[in-house]
MMTF fields as JSON, N, C-alpha, C and O atoms, coordinates in Angstrom:
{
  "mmtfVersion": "1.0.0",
  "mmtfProducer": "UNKNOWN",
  "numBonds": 443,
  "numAtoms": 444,
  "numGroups": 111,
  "numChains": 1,
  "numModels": 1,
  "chainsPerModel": [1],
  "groupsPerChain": [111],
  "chainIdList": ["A"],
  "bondAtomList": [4, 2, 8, 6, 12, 10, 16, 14, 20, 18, 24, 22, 28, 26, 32, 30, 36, 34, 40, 38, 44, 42, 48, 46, 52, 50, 56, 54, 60, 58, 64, 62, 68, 66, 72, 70, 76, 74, 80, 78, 84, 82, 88, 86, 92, 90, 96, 94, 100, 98, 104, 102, 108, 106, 112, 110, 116, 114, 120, 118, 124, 122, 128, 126, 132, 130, 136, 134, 140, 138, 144, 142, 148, 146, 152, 150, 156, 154, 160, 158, 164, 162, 168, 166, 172, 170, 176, 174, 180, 178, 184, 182, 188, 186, 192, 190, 196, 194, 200, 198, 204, 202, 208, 206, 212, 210, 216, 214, 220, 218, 224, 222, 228, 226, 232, 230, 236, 234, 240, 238, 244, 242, 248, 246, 252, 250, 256, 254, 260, 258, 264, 262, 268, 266, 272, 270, 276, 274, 280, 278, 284, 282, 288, 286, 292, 290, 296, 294, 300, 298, 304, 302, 308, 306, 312, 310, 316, 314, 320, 318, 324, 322, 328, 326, 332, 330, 336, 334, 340, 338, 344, 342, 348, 346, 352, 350, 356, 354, 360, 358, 364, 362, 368, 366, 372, 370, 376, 374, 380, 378, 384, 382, 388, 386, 392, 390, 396, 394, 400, 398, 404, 402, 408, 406, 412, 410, 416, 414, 420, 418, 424, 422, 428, 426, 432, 430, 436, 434, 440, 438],
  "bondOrderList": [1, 1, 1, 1, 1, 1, 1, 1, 1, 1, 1, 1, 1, 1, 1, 1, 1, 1, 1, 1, 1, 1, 1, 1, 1, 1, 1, 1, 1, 1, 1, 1, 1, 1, 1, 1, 1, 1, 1, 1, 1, 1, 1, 1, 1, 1, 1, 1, 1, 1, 1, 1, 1, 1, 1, 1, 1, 1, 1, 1, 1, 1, 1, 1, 1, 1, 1, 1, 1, 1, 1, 1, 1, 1, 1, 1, 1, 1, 1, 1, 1, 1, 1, 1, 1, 1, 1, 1, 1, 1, 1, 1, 1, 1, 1, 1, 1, 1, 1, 1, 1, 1, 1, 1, 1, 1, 1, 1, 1, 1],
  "groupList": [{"groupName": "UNK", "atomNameList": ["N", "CA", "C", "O"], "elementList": ["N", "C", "C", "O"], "formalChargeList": [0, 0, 0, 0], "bondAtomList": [1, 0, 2, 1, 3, 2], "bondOrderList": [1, 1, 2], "singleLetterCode": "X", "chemCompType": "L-PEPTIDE LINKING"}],
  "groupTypeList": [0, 0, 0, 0, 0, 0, 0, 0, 0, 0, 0, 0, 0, 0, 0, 0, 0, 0, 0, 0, 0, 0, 0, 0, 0, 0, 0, 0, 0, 0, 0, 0, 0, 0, 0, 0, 0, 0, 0, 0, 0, 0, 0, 0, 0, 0, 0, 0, 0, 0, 0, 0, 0, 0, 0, 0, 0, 0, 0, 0, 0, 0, 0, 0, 0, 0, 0, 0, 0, 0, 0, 0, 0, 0, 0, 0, 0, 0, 0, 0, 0, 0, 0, 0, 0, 0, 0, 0, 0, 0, 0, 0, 0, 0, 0, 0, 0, 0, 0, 0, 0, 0, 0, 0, 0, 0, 0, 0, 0, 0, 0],
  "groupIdList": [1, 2, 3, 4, 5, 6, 7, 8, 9, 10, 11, 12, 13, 14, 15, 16, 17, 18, 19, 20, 21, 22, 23, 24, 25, 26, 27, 28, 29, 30, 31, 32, 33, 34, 35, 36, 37, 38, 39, 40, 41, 42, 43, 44, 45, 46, 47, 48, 49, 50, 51, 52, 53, 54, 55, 56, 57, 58, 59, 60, 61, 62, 63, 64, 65, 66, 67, 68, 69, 70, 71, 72, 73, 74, 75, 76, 77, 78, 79, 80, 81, 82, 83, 84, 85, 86, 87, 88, 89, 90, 91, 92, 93, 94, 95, 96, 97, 98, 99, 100, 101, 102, 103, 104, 105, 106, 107, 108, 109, 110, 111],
  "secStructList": [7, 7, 7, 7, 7, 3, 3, 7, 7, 1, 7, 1, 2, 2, 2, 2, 2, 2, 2, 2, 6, 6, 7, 1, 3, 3, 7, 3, 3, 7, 7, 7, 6, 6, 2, 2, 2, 2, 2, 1, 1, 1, 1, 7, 7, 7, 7, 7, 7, 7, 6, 6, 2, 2, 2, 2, 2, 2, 2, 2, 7, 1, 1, 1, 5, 7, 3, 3, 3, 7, 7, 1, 1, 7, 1, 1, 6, 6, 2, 2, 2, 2, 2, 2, 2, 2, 6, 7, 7, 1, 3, 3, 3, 7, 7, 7, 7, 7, 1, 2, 2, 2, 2, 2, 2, 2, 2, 2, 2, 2, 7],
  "xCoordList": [-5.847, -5.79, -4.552, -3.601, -4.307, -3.614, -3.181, -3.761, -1.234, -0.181, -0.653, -1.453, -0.128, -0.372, 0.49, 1.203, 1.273, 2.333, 2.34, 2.059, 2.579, 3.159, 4.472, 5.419, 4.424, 5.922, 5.596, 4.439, 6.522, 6.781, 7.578, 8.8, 6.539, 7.681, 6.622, 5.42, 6.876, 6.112, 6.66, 6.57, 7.453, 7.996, 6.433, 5.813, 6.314, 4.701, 5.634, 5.058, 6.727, 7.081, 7.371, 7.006, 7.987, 8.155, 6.864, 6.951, 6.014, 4.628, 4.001, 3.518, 3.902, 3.737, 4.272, 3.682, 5.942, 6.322, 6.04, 6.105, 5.673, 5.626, 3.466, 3.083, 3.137, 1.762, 1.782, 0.644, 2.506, 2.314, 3.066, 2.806, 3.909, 4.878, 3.84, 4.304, 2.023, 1.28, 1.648, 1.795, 1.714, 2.035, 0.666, 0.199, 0.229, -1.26, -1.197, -2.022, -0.243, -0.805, 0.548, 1.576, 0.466, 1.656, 1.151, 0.161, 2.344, 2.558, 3.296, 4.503, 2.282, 3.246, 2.582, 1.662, 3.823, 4.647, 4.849, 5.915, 3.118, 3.056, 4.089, 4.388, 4.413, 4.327, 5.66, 6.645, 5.702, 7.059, 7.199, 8.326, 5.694, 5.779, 6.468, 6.136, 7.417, 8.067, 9.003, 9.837, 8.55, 9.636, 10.882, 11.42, 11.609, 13.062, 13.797, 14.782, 12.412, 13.151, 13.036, 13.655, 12.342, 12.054, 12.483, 12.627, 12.867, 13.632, 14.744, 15.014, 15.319, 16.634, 18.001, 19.125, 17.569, 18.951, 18.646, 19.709, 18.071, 17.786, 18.027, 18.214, 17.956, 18.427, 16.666, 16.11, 16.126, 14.963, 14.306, 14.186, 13.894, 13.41, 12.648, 11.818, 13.008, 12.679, 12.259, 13.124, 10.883, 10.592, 9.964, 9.389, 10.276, 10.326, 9.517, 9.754, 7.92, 6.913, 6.277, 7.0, 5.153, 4.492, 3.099, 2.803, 2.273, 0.731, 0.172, -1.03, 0.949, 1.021, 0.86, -0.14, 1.667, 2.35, 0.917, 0.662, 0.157, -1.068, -1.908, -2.055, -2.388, -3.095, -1.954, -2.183, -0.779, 0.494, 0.213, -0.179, 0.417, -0.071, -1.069, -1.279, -1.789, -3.812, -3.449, -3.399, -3.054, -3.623, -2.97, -3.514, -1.658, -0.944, -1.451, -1.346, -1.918, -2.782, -3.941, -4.924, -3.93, -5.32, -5.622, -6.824, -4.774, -5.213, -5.092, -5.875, -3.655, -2.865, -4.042, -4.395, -4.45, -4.869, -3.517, -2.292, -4.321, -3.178, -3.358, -4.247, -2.428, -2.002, -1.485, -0.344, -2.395, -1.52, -1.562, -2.526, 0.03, 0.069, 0.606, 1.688, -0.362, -0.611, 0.112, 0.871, 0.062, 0.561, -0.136, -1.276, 0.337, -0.118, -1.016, -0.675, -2.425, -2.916, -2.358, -1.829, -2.827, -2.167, -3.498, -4.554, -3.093, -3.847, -4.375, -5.148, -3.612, -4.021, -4.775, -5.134, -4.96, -5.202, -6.326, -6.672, -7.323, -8.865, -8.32, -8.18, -7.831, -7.548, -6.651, -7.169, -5.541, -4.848, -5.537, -5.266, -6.396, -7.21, -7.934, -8.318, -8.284, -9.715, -8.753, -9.083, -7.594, -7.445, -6.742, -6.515, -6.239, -5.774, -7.003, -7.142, -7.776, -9.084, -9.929, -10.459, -9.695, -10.246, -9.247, -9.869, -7.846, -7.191, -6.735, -5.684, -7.616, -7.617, -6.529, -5.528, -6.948, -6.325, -7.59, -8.647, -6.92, -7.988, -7.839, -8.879, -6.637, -6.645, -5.572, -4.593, -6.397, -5.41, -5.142, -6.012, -3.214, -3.249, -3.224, -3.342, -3.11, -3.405, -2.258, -2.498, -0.945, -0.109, 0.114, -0.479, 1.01, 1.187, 0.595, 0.967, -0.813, -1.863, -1.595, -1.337, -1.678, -1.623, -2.621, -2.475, -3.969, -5.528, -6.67, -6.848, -7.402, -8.605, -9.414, -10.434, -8.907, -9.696, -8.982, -9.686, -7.604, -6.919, -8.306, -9.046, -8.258, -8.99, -10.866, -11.625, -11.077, -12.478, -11.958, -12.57, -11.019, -10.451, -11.09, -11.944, -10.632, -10.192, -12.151, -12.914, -12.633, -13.854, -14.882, -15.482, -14.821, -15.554, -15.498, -16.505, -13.798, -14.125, -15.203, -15.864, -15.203, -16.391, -17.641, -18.383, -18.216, -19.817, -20.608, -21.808],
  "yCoordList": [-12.254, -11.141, -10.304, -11.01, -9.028, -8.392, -8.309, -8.572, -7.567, -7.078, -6.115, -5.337, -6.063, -4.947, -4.811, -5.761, -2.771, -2.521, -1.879, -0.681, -2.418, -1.187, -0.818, -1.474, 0.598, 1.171, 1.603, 1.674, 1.793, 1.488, 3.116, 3.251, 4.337, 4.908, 6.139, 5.875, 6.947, 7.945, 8.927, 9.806, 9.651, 10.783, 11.17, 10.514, 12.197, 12.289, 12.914, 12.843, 13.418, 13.689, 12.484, 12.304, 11.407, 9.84, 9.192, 7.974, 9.461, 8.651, 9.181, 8.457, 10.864, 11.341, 10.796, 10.378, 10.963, 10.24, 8.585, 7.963, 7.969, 6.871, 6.582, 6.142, 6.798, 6.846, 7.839, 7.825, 8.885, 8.834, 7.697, 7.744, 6.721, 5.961, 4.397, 3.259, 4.823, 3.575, 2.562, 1.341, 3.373, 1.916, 2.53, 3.649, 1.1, 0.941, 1.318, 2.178, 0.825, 0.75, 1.431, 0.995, 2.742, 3.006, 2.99, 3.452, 2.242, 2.118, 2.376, 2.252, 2.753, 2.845, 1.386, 0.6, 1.601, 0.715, 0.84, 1.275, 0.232, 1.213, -0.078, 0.173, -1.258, -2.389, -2.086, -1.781, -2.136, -2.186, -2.799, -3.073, -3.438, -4.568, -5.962, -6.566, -6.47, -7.429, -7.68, -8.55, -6.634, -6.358, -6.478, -7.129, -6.124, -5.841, -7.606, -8.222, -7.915, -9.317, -10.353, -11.408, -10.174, -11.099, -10.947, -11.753, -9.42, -9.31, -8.233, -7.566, -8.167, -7.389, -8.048, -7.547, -9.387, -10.321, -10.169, -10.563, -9.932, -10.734, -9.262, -8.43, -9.144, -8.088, -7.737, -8.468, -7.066, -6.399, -5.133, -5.081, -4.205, -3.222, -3.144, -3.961, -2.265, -2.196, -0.836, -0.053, -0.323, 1.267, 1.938, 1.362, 3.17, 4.17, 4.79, 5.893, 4.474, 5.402, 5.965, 5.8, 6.602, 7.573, 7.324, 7.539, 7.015, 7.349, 8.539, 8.529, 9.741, 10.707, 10.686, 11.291, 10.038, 9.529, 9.185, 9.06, 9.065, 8.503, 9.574, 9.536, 10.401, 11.467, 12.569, 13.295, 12.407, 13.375, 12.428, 12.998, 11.039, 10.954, 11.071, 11.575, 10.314, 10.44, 11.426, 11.026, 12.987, 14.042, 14.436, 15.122, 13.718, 13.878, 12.703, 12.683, 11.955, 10.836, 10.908, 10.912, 10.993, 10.822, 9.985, 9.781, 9.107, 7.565, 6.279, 5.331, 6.415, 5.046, 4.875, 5.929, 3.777, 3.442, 3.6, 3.477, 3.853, 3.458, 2.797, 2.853, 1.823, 0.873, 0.914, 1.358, 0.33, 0.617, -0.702, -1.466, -0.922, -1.714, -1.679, -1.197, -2.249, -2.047, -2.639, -3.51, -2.332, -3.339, -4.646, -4.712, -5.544, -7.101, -6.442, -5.516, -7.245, -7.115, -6.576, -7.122, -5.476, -4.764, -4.629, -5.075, -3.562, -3.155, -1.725, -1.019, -1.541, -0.165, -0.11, 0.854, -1.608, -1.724, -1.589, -2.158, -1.013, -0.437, 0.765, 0.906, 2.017, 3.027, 3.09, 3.639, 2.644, 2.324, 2.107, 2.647, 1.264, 0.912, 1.742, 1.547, 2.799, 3.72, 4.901, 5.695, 4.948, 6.298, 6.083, 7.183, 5.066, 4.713, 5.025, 6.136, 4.426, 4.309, 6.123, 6.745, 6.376, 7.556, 8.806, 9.743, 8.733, 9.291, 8.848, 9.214, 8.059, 7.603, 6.609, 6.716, 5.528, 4.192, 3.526, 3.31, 3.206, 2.573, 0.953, 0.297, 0.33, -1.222, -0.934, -0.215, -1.973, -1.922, -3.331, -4.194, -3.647, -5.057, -5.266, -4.32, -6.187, -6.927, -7.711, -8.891, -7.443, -8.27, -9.375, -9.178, -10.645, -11.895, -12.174, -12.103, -12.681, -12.895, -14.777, -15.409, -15.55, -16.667, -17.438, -18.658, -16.809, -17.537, -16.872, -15.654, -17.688, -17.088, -16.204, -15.58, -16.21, -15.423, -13.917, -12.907, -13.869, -12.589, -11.735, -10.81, -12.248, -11.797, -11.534, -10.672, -12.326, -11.859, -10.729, -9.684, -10.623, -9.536, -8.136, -7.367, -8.11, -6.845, -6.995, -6.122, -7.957, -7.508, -6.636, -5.576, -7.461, -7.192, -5.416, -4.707, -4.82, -3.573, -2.6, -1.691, -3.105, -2.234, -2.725, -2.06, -3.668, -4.06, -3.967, -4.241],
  "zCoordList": [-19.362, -18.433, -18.745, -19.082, -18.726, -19.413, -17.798, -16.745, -18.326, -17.237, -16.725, -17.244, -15.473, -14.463, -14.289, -13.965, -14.453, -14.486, -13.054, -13.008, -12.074, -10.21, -10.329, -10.764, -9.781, -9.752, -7.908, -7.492, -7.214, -5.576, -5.442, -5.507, -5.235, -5.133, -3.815, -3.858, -3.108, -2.023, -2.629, -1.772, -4.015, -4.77, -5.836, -6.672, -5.408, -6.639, -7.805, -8.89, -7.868, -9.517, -9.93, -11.091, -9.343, -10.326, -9.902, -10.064, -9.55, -9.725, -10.762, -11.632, -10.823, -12.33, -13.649, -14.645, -13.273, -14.544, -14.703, -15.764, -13.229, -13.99, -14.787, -15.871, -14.275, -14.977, -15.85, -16.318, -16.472, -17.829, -18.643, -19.846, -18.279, -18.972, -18.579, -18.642, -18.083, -18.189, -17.113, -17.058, -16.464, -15.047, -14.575, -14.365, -14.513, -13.799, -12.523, -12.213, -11.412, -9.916, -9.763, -10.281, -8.872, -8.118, -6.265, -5.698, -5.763, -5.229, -3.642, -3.433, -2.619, -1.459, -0.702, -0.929, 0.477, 1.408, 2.263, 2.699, 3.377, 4.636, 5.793, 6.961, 5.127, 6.037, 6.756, 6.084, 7.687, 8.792, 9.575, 9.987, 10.298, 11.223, 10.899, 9.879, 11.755, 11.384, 10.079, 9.826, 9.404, 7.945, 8.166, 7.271, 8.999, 9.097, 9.354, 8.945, 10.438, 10.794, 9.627, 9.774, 8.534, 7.489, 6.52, 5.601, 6.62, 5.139, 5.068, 4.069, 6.222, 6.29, 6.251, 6.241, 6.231, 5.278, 3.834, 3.355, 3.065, 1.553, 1.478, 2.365, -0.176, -1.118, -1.35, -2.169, -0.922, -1.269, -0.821, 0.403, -1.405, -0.797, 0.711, 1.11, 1.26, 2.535, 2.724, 3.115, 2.485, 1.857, 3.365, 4.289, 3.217, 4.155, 4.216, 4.708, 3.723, 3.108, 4.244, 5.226, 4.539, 5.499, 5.317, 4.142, 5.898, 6.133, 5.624, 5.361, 5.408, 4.608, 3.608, 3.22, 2.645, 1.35, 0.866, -0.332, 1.671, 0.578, -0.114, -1.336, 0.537, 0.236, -0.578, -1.545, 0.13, -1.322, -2.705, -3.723, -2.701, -4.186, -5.021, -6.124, -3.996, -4.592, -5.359, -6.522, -5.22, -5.297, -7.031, -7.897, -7.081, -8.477, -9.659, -10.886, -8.883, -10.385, -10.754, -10.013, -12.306, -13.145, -13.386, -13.555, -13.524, -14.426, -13.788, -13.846, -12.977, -12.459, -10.888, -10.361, -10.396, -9.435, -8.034, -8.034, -7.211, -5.605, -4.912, -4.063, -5.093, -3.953, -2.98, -2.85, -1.778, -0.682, -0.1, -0.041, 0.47, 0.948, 3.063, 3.398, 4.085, 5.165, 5.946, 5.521, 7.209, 8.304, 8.378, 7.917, 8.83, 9.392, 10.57, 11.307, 10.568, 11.4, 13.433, 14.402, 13.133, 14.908, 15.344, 14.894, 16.805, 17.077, 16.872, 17.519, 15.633, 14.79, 13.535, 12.86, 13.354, 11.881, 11.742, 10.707, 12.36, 11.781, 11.472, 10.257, 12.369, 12.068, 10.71, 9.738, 10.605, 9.5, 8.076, 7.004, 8.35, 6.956, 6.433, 5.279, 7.085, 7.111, 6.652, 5.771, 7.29, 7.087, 5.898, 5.395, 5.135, 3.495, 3.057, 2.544, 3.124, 2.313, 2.191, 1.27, 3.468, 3.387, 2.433, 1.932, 2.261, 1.9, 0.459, -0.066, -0.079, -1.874, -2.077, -2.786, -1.252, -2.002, -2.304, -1.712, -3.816, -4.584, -4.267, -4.216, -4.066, -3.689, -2.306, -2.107, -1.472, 0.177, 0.12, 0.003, 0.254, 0.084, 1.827, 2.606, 2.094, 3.344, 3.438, 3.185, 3.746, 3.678, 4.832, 5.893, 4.695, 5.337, 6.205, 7.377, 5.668, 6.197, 6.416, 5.392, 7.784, 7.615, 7.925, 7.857, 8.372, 8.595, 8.308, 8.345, 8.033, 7.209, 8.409, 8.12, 9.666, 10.997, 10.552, 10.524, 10.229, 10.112, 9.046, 9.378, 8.152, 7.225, 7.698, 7.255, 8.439, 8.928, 9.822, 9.6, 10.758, 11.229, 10.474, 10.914, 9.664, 9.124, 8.53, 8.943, 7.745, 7.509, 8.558, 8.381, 9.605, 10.54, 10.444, 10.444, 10.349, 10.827, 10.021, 10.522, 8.419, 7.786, 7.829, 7.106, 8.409, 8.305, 9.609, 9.624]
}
C-alpha cells in the first residue's frame, strides 16, 4: 500500500502549494469538542479551522482529496456531517470514537 501524504492547513494558497508538491489529502480540523482538555498539555496542534474552510478549499484543488476531520459525536453532528459532505469533503474522519453504537450513530443519519 503506498504513503499517503496529508498536509493540515484552512490557507487555500498552501493547500495549492501543497498538492502541487503531491500531498494526497489536505486537510482541515473541524474537532474542538473536548480538544483543549486532551490535548492542551502536550505539544500538538490545536487548529482553528471553520466549517467554512471546507467549501474555501474544495474550490482550489484538482487533484489532492479533502479531509475533513469532525466533532465527536454531539448533538450537531448530523448537521455537521452533511454540511462537510455537502460542501466537498471527499473523506470525513469520525474522530475518538469509543463504541461501536457511536458509529451506528452517525450511520443511521444517511439511510
Amino acid at each position: 500500500m503506498p504513503l499517503k501524504l496529508m498536509y493540515l492547513t484552512n490557507n487555500g494558497n498552501i493547500a495549492k502549494i501543497a498538492e502541487e508538491s503531491s500531498v494526497d489529502w489536505i486537510f482541515i480540523d473541524l474537532e474542538t469538542i473536548g480538544k483543549e482538555g486532551r490535548q492542551g498539555h502536550l505539544d500538538t496542534i490545536i487548529s482553528r479551522h471553520h466549517i467554512e474552510d471546507v467549501k474555501k478549499i474544495k474550490s482550489v484543488l484538482t487533484k489532492s482529496e479533502l479531509l475533513v476531520r469532525v466533532n465527536p459525536i454531539y448533538e450537531g453532528s448530523k448537521n455537521e456531517i452533511e454540511k462537510v459532505i455537502n460542501d466537498g469533503a471527499d473523506i470525513v474522519m469520525l474522530p475518538f470514537f469509543k463504541a461501536k453504537d457511536e458509529v451506528k450513530v452517525v450511520r443511521r443519519f444517511f439511510i
